[in-house]
N, CA and C atoms as an extended XYZ file, in Angstrom:
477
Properties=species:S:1:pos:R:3:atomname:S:1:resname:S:1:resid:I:1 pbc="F F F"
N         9.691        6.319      -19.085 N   UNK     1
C         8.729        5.703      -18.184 CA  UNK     1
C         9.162        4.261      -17.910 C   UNK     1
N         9.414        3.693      -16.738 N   UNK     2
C         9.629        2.706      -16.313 CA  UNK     2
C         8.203        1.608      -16.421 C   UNK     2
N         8.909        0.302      -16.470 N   UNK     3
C         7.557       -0.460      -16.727 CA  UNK     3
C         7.331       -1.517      -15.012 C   UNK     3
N         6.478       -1.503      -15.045 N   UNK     4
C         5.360       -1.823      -13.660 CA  UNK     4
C         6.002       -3.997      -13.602 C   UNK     4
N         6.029       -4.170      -12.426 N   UNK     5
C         6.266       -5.650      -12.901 CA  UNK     5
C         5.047       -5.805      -12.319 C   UNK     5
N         4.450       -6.672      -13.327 N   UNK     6
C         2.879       -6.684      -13.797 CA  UNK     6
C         2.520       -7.462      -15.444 C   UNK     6
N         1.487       -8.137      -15.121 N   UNK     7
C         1.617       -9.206      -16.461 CA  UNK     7
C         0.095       -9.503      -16.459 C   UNK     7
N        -0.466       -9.260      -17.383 N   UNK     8
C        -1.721      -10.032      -18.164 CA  UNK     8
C        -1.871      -10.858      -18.827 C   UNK     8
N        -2.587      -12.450      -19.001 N   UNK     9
C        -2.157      -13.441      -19.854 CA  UNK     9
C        -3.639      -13.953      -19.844 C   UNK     9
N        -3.605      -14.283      -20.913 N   UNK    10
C        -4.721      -15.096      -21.021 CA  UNK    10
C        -5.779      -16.051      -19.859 C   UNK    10
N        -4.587      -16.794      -19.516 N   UNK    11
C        -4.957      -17.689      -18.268 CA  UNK    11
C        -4.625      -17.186      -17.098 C   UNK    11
N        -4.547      -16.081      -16.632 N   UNK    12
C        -4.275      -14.954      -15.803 CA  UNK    12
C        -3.603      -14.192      -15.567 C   UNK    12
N        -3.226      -13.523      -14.035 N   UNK    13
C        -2.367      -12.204      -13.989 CA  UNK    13
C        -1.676      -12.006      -12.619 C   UNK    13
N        -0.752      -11.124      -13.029 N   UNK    14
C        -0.024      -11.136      -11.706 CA  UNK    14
C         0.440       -9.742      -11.477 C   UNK    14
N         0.823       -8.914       -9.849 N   UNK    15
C         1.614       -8.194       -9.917 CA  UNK    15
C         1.980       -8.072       -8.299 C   UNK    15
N         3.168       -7.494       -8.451 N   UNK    16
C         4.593       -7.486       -7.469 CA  UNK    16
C         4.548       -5.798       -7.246 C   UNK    16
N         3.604       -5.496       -5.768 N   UNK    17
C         3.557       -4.406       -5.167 CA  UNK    17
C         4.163       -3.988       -3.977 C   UNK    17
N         4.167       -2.624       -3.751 N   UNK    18
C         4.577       -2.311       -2.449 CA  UNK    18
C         3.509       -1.358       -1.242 C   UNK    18
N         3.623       -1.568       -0.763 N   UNK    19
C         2.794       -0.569        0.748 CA  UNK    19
C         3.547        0.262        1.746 C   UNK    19
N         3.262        0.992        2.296 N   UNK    20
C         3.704        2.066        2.937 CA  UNK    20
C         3.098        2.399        4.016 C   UNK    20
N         3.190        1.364        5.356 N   UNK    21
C         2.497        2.304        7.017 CA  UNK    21
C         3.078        3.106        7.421 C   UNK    21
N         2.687        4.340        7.371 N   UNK    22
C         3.182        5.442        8.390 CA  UNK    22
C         2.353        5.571        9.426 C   UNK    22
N         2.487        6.072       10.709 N   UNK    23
C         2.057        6.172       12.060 CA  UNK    23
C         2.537        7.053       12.508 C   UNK    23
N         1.556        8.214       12.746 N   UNK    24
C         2.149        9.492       13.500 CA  UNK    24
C         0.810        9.797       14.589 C   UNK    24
N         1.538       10.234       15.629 N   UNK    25
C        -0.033       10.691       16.861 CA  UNK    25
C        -0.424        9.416       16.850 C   UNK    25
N        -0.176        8.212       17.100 N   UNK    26
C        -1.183        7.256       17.132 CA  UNK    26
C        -2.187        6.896       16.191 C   UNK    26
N        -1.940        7.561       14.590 N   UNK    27
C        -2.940        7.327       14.299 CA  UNK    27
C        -2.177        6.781       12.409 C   UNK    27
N        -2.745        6.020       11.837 N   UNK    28
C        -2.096        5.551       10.377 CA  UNK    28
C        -2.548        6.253        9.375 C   UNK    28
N        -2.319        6.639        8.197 N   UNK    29
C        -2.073        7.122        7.039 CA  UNK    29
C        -2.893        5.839        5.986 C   UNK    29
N        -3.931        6.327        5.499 N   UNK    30
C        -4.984        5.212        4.767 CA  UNK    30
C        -5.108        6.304        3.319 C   UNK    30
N        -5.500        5.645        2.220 N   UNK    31
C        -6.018        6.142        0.679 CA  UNK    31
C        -6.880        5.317        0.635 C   UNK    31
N        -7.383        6.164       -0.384 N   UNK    32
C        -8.485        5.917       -1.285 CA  UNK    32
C        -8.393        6.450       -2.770 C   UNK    32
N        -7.598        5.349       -3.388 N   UNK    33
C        -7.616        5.806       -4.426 CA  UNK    33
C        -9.075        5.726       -5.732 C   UNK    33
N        -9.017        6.525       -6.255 N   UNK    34
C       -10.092        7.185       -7.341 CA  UNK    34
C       -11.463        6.902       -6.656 C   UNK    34
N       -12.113        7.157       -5.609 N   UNK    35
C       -12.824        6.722       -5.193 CA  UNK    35
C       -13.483        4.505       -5.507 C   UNK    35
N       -12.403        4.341       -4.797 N   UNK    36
C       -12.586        2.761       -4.649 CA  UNK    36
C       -13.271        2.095       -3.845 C   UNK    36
N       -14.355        3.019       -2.804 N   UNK    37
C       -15.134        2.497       -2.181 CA  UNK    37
C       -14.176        2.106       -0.970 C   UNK    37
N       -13.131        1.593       -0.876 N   UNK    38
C       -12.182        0.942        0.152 CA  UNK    38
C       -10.812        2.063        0.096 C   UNK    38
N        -9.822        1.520        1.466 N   UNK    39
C        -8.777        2.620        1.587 CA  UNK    39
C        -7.708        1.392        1.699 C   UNK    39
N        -6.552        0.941        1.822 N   UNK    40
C        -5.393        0.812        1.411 CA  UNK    40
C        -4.246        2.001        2.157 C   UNK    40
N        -3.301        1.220        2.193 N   UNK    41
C        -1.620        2.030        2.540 CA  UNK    41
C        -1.400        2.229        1.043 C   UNK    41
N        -0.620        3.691        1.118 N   UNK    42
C         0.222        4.198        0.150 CA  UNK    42
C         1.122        3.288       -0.377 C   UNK    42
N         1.008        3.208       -1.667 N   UNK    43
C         2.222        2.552       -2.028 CA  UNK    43
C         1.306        1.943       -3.952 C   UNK    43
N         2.330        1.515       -4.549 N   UNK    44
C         2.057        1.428       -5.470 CA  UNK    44
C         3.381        0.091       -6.135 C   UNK    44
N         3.177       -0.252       -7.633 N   UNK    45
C         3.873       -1.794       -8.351 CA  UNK    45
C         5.517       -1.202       -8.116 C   UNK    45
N         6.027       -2.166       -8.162 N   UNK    46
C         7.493       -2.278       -8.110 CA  UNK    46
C         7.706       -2.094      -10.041 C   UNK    46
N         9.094       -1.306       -9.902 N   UNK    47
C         9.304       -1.215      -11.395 CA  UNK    47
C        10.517       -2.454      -11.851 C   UNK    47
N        10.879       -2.665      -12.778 N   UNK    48
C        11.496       -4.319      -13.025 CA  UNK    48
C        12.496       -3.602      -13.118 C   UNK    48
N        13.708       -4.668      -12.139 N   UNK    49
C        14.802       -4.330      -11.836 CA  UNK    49
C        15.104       -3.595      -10.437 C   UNK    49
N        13.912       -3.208      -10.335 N   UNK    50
C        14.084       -1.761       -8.718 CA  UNK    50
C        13.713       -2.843       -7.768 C   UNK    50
N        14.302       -2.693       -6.138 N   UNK    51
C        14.460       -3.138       -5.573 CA  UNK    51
C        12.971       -2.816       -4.500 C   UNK    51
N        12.520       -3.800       -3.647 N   UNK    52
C        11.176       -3.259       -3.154 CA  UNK    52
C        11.271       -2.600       -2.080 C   UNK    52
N        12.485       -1.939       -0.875 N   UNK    53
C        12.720       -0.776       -0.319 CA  UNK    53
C        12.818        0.234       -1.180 C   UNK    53
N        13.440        0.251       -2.723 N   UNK    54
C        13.381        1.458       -3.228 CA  UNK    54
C        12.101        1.994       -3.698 C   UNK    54
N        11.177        1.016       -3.922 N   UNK    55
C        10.139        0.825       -4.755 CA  UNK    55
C         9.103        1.690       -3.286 C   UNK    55
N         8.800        1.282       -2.563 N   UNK    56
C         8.500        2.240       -1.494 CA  UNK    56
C         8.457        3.277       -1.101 C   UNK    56
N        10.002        3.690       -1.063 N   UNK    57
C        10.219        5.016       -0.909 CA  UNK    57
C         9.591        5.951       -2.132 C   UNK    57
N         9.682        4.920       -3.123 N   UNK    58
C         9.720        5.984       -4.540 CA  UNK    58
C         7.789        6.067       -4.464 C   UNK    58
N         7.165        4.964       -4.421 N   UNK    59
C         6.094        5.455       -4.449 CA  UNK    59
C         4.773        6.470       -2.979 C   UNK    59
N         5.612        5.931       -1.983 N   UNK    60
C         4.584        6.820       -1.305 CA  UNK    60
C         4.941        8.732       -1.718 C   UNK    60
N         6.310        8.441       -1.894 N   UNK    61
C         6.464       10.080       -2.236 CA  UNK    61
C         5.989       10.421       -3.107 C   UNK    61
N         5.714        9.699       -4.073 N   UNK    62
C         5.062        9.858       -5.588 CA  UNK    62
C         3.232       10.376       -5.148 C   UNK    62
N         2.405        9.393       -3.974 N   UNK    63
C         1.312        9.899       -3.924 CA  UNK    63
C         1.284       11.033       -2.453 C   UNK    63
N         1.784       10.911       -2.048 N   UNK    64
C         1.980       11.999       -0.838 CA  UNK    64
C         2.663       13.024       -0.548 C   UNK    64
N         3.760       13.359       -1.520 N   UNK    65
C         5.066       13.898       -1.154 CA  UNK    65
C         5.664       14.105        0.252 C   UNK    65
N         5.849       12.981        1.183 N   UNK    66
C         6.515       12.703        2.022 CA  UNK    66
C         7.405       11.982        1.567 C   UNK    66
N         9.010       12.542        2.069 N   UNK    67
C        10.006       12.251        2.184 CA  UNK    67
C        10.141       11.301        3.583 C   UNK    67
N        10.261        9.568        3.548 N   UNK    68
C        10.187        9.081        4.168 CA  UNK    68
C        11.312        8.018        4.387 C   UNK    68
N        11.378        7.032        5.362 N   UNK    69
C        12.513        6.138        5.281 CA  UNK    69
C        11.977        4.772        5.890 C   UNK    69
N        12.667        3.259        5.629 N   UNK    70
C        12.446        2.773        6.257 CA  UNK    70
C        12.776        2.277        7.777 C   UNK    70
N        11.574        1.724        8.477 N   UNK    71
C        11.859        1.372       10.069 CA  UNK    71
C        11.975       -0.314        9.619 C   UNK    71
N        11.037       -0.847        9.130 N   UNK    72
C        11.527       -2.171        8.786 CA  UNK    72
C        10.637       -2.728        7.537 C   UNK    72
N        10.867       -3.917        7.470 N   UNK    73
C         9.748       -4.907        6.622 CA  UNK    73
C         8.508       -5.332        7.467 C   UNK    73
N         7.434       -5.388        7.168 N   UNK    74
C         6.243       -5.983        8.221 CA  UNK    74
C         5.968       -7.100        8.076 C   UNK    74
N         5.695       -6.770        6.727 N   UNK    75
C         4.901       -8.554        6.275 CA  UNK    75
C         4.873       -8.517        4.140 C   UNK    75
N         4.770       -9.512        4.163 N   UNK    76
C         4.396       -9.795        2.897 CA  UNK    76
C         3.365      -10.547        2.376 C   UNK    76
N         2.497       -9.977        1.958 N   UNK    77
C         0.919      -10.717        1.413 CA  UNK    77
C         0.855      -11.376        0.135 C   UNK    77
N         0.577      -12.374        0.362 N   UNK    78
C         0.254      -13.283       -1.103 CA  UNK    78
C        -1.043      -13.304       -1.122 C   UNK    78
N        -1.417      -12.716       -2.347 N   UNK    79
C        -3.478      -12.618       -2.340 CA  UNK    79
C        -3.609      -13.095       -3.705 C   UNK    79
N        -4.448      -14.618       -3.702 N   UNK    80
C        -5.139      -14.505       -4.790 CA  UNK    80
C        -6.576      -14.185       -5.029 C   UNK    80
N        -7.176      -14.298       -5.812 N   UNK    81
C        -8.336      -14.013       -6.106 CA  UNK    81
C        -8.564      -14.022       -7.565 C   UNK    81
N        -9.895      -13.718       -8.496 N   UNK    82
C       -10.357      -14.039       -9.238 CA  UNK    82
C       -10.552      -12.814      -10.455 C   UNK    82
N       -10.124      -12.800      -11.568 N   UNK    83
C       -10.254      -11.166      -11.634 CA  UNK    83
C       -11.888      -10.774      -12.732 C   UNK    83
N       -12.120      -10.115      -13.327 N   UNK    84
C       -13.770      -10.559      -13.486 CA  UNK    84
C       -14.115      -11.522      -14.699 C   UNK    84
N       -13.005      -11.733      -15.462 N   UNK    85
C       -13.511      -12.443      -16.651 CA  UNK    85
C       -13.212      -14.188      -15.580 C   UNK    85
N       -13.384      -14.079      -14.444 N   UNK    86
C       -12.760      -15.357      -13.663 CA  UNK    86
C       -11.533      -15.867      -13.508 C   UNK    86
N       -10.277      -15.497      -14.363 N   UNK    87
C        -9.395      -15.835      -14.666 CA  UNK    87
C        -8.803      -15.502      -13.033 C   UNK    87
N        -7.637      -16.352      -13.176 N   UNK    88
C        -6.910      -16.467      -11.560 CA  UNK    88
C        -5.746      -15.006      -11.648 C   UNK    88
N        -6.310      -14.332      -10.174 N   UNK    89
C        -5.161      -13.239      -10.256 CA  UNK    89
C        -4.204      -13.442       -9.188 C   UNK    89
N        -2.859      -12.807       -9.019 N   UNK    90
C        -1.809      -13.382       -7.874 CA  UNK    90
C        -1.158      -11.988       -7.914 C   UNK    90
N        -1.387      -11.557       -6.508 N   UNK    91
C        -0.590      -10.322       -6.293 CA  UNK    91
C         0.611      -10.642       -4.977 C   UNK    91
N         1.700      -10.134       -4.977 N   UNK    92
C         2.562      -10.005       -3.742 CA  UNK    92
C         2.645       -8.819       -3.489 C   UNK    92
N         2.636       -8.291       -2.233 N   UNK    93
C         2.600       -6.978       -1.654 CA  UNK    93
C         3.845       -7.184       -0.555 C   UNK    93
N         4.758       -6.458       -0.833 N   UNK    94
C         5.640       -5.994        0.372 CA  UNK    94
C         4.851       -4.685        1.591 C   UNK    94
N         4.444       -4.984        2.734 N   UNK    95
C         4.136       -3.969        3.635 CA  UNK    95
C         5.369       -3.568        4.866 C   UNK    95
N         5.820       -1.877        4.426 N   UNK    96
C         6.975       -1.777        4.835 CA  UNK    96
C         6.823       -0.533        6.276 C   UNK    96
N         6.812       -0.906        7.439 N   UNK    97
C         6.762        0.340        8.058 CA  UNK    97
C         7.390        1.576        7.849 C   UNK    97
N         7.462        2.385        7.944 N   UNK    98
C         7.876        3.862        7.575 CA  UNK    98
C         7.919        4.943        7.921 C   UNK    98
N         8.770        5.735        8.702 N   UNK    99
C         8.961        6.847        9.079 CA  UNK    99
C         9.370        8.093        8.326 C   UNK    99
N         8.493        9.644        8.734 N   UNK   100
C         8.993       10.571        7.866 CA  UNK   100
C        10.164       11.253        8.509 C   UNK   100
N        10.954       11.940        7.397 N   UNK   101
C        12.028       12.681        7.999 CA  UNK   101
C        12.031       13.965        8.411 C   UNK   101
N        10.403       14.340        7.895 N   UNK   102
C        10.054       15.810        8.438 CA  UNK   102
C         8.850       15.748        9.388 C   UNK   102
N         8.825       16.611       10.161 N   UNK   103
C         7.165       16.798       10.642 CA  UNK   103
C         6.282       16.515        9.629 C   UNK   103
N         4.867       16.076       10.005 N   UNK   104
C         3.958       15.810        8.907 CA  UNK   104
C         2.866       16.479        9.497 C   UNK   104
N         1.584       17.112        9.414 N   UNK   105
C         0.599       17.711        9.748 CA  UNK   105
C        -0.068       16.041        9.665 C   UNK   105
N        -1.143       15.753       10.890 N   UNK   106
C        -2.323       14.395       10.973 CA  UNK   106
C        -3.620       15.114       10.578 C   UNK   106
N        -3.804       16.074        9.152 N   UNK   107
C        -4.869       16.205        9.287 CA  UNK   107
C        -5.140       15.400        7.947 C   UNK   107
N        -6.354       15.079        7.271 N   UNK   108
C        -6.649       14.554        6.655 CA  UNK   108
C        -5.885       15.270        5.151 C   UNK   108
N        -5.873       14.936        3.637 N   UNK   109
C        -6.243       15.371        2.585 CA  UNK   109
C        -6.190       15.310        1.523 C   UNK   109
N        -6.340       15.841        0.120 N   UNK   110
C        -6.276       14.781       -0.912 CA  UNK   110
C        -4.763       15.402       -1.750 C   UNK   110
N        -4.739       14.035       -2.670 N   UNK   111
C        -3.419       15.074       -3.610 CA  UNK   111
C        -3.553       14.096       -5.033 C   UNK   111
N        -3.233       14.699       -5.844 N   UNK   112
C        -3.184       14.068       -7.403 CA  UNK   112
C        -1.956       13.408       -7.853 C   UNK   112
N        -2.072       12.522       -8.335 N   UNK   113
C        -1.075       11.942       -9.028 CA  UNK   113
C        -1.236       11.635      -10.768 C   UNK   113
N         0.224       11.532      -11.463 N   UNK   114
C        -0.087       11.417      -12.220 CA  UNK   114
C         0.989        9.976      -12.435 C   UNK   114
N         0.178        8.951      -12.835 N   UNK   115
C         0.639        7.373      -12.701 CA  UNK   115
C         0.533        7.129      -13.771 C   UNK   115
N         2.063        7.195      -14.862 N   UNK   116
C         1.614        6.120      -15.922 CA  UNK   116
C         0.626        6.841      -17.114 C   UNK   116
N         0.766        7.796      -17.036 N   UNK   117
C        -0.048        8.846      -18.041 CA  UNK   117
C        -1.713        8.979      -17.643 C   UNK   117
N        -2.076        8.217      -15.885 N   UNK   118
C        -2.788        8.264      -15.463 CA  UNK   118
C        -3.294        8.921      -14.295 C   UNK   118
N        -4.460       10.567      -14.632 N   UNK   119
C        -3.938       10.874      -13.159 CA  UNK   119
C        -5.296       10.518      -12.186 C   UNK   119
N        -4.863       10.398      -10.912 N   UNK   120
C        -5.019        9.127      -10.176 CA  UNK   120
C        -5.494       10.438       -8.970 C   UNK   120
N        -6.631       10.335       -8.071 N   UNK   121
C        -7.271       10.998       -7.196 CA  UNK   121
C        -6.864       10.483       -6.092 C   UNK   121
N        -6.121       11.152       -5.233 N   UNK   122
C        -5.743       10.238       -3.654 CA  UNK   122
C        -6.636       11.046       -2.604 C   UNK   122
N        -7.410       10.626       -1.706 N   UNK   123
C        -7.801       10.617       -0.500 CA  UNK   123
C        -7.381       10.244        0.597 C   UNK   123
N        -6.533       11.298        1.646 N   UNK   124
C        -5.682       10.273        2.602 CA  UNK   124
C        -6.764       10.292        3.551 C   UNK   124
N        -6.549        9.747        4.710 N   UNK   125
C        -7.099        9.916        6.284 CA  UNK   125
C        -6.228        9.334        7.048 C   UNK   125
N        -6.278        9.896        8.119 N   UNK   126
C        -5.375        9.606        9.389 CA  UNK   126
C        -5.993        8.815       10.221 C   UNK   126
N        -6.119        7.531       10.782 N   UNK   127
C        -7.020        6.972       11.805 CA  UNK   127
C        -6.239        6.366       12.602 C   UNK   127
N        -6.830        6.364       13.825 N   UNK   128
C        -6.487        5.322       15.326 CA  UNK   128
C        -6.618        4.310       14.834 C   UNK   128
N        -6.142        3.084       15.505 N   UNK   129
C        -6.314        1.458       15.173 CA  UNK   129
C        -8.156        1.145       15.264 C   UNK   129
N        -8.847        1.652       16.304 N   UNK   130
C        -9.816        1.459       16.490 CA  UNK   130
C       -10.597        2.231       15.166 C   UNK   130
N       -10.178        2.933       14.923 N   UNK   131
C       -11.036        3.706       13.510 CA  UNK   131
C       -10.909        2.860       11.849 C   UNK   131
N        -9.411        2.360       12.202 N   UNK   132
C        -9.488        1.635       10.830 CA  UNK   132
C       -10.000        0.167       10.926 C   UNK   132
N       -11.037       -0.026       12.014 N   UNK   133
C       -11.296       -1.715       12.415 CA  UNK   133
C       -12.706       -1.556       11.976 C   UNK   133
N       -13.259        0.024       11.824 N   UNK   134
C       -14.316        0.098       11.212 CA  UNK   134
C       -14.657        0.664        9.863 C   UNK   134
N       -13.771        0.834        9.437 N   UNK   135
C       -13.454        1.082        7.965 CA  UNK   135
C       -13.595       -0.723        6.867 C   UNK   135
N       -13.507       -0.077        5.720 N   UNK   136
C       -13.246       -1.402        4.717 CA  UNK   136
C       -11.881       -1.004        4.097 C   UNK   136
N       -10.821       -1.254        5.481 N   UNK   137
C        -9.273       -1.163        5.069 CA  UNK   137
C        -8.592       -2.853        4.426 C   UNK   137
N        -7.978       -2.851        3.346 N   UNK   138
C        -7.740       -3.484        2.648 CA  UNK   138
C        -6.378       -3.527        2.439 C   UNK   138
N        -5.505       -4.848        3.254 N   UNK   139
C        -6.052       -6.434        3.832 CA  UNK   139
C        -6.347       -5.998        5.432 C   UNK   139
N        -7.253       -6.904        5.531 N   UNK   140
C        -7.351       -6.700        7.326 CA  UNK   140
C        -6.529       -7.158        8.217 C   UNK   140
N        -6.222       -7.905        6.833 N   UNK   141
C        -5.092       -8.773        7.844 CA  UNK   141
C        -3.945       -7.596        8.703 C   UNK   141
N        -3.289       -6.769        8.047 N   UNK   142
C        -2.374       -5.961        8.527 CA  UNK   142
C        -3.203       -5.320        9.369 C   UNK   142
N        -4.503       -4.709        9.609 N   UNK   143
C        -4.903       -4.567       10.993 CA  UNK   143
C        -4.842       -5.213       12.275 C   UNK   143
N        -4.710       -6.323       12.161 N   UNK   144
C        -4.591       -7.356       13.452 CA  UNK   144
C        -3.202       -7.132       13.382 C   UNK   144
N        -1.670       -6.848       12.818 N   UNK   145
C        -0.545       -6.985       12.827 CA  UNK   145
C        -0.309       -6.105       13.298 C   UNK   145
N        -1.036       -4.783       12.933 N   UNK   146
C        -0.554       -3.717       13.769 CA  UNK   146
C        -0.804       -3.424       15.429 C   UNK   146
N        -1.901       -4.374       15.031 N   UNK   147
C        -2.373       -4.201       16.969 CA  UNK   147
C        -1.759       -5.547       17.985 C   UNK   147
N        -1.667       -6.365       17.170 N   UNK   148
C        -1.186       -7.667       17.772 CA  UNK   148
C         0.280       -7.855       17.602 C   UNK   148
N         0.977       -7.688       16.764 N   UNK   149
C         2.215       -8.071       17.185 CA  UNK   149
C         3.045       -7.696       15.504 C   UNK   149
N         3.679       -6.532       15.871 N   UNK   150
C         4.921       -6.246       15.095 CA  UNK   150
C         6.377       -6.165       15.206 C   UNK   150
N         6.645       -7.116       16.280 N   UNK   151
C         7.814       -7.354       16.642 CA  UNK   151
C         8.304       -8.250       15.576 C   UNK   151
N         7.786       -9.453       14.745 N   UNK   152
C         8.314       -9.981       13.560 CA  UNK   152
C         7.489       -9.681       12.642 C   UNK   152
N         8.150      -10.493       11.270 N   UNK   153
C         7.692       -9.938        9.666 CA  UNK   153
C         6.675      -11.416        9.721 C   UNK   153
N         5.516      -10.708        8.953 N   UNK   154
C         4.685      -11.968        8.365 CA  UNK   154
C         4.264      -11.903        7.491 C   UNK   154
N         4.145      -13.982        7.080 N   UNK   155
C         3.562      -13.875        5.093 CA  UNK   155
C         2.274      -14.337        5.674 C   UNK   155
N         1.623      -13.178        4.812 N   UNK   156
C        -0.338      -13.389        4.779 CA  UNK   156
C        -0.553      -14.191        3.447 C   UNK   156
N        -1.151      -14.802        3.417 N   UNK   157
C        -2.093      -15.989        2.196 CA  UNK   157
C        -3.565      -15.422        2.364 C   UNK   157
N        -3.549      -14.343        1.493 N   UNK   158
C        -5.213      -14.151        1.643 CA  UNK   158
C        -6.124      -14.097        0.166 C   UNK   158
N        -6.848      -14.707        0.312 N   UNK   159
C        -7.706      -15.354       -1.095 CA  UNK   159
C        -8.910      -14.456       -0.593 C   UNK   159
């Protein structure tokens, strides 16, 4: 088992993730993992040493089994926030666009994972841009990127 780059410390925490947009029919590829109330792109922590295109590939196949590739880099999110004992948390997220190499069916559905000796409930859905503007998709920020302008890569600062 490979280890997660990811750190807990007293005076806080950090971790170094990846994301996964796919877009087929016009419409994006969203989870919900273990019922989190919120949905998120596929993708999951970078392992130490692995590179964060590999780290991508390896995890959306891990919760979807799509065999996929990359189209480019999108953006990269720096989010802090607070985690509940208050302590300061700092995540980086690579968000990587992504194409599959097979046909994919756009219908909705779920699939299991097992993460880390943890198994993990995925909920996908397929939505239009306009569908995930009414969702609680998480960062929003990459909603405005996808509709406004993905011709370059951007760093989000979102607290």
């Amino acid at each position: 088992m490979s280890r997660d780059v990811k750190f807990w410390k007293e005076d806080g925490s950090f971790k170094l993730r990846v994301c996964g947009i796919i877009k087929s029919n016009d419409k994006y590829l969203i989870n919900d993992c273990d019922n989190s109330g919120f949905y998120s792109f596929p993708g999951g922590h970078v392992h130490i040493g692995e590179n964060t295109d590999c780290a991508v590939i390896r995890e959306v196949n891990e919760e979807t089994n799509f065999d996929t590739e990359i189209v480019k880099l999108l953006a990269i999110e720096q989010l802090f926030f607070s985690r509940e004992d208050g302590k300061p948390f700092h995540e980086i997220c690579y968000y990587y666009l992504l194409s599959t190499k097979n046909f994919i069916n756009t219908k909705d559905f779920k699939n299991e994972e097992m993460d880390n000796g943890v198994l993990r409930h995925h909920s996908f859905l397929w939505r239009n841009l306009q569908e995930l503007k009414t969702l609680d998709v998480r960062p929003k920020n990459i909603i405005d990127i996808l509709e406004n302008n993905m011709e370059r890569q951007h760093l989000i600062r979102s607290e």
